[in-house]
N, C-alpha and C positions, 0 to 999 in steps of 0.2 A: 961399266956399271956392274956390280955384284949380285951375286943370285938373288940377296935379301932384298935390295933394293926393288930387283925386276919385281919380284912378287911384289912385295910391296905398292909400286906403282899398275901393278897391274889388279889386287885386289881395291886398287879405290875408283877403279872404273865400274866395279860391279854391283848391280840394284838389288836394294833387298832379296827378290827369289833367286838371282843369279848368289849372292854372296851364300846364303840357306844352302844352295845345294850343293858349292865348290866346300862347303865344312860338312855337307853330309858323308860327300864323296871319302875327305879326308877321317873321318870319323867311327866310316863303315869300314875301312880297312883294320880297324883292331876288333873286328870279326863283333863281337859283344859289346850290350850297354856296361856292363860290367869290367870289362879289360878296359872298354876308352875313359869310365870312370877313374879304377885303379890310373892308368894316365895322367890322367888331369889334374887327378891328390898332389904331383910333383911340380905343377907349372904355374905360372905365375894366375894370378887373377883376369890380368889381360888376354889369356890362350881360353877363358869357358867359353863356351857358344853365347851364353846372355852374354858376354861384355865384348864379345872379340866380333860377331856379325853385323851386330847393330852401329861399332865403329867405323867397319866396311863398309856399311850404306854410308854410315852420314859423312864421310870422307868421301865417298860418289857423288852424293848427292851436292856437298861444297861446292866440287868439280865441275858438274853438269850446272850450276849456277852462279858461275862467278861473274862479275861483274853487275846484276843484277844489286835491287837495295838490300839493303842486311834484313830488315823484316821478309820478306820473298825467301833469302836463303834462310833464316833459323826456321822459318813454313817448313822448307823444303828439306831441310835436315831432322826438323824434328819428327814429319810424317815418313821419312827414311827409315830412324831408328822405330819409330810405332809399330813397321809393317815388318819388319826384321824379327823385333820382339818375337809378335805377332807368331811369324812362320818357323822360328825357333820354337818356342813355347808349343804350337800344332803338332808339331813332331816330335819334340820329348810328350806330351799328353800321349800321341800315339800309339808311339813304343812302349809307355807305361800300362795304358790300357791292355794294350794286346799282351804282354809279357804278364801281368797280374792276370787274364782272361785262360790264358795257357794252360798257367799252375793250377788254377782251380777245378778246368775244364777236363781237364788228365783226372780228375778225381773223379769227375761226375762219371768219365769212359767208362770207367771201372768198374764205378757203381752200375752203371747200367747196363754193361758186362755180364756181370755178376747174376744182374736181375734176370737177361737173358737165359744165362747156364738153371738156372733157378727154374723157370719156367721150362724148359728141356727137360730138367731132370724128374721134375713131378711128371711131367705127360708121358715121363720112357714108365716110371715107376707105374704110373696108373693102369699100366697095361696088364699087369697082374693085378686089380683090384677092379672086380666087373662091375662094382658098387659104385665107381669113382667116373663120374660123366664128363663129357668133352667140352660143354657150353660153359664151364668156367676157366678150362687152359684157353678158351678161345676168346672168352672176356679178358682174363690176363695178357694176353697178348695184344687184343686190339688198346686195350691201355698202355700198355709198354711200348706201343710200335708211336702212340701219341705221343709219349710222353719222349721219345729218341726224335720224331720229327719235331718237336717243337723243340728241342735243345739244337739240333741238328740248323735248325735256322733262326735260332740266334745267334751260331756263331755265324752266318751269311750275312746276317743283319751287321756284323762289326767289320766281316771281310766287305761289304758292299760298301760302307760307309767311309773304309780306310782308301779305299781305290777311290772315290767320287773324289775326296779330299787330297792326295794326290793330281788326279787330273785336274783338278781346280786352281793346286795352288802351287803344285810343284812339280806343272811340266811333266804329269805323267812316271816320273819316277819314285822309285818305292823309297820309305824312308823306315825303314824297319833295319835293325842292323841283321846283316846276313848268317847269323847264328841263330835268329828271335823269327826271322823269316822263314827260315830252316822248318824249326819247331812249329812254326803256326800252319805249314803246309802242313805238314805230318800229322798232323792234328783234325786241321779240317778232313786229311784222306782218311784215315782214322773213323770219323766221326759216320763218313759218306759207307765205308767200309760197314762198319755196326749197324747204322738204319736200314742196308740194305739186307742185310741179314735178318734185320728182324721183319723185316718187310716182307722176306722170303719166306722164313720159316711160319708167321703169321697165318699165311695163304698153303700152308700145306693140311696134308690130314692129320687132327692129332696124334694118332702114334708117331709121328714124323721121327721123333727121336733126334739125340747129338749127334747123331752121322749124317741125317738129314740136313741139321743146323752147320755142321762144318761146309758141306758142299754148295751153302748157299750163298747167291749172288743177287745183285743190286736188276737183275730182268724184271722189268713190271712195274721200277719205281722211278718216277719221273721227278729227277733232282731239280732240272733247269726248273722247271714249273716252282717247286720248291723257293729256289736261288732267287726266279723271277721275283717271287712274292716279296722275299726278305729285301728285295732289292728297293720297293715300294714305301719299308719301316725304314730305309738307310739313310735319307735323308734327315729325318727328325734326330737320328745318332751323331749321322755327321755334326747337324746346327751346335751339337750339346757339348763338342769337343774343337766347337768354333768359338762359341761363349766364352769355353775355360780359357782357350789362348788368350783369346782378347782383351778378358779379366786381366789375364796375370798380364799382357802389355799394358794396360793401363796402371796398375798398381806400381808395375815397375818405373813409370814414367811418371809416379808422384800422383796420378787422376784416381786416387780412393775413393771420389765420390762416383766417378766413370764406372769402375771396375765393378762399384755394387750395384748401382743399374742394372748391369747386363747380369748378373747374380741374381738379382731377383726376378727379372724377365724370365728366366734359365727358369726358376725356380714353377714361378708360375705357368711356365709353360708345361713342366713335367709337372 
């Protein structure tokens, strides 16, 4: 028997979350969405993930039903290919989310960076102006220090939502490709970095000053509490990135009238 073969017979034993993760597995090795794209530009229509996973269930699914009547196996093939869709579709929405959430979110860093060094630089400056009072670098900051905790947990709110969604559907493993995984850690540490600095310098006396603001650390600010909370809105993120899969499997399996159901559900539920 030939290498192609083995696989082959051994990809039609595998059930939609088993075949989802054996192409994630293969998929994450070109490090980025982007290099496994460039990939794919060159291969036949039968190698995408929409056409090549859902073949791998419903070739299982034959398998695990043969001899059975033909109505029981097209049942059983056709809910194969659904749930295949289905968990393909969850993990390209995921990676799309988080990769679009990244780039935008590196912007916000900076802005609210910025705003930080801003509020630093008036409180060092005021110190030579005995005219210039403390109660509004201390308003400025208790708003600043808001306005970093609530960005600060939104992104918990997409990491909590990404992890439920894994453990739910895929066995616990990450589907992020490990260059997109990379960056979104960095990010979040990034983020955890900045709040607590402002959290720090917030709680000092105002002439604190940049040298104050360099030497400050996350003592005092309870993340998990934080984490916990966002963890509570992660749910209703995940349902909204279970909709879209489920849309686009129905759409792709011809149920347009399916697909806008759950659209509109979606809809009215946000």
């Amino acid at each position: 028997m030939t290498l192609e073969r083995r696989v082959e017979k051994l990809e039609s034993a595998l059930s939609p979350r088993t075949a989802t993760l054996h192409w994630l597995a293969e998929a994450h090795a070109f490090g980025s969405p982007r290099a496994y794209l460039d990939w794919l530009l060159d291969q036949p229509g039968s190698a995408w993930p929409l056409n090549r996973v859902p073949a791998v269930a419903a070739a299982a699914a034959r398998s695990a039903n043969r001899g059975r009547p033909r109505e029981s196996v097209a049942a059983a093939v056709r809910a194969a290919v659904r749930d295949a869709l289905f968990l393909v579709d969850l993990v390209l929405e995921i990676n799309a989310e988080i990769e679009e959430t990244e780039g935008l979110e590196r912007v916000r860093r900076v802005a609210l960076s910025y705003e930080t060094e801003a509020i630093c630089l008036a409180q060092e400056l005021a110190r030579f102006d005995p005219l210039s009072g403390g109660a509004d670098h201390a308003e400025r900051w208790a708003d600043s220090l808001a306005r970093a905790r609530a960005w600060l947990s939104g992104l918990y709110v997409i990491e909590e939502a990404r992890t439920l969604l894994e453990r739910r559907y895929l066995d616990g493993q990450s589907c992020l490709f490990p260059e997109l995984a990379s960056g979104w850690t960095a990010l979040l540490e990034d983020a955890e970095a900045l709040v607590g600095l402002v959290h720090k310098v917030s709680l000092d006396e105002p002439a604190g000053g940049r040298r104050r603001m360099r030497r400050a650390q996350t003592k005092g600010l309870d993340l998990a509490a934080l984490r916990a909370s966002a963890r509570e809105r992660a749910e209703a993120a995940a349902a909204r990135l279970v909709d879209t899969a489920r849309a686009g499997a129905l759409d792709s399996l011809g149920d347009r009238k399916g697909a806008i159901a759950i659209a509109r559900r979606a809809l009215r539920a946000g």
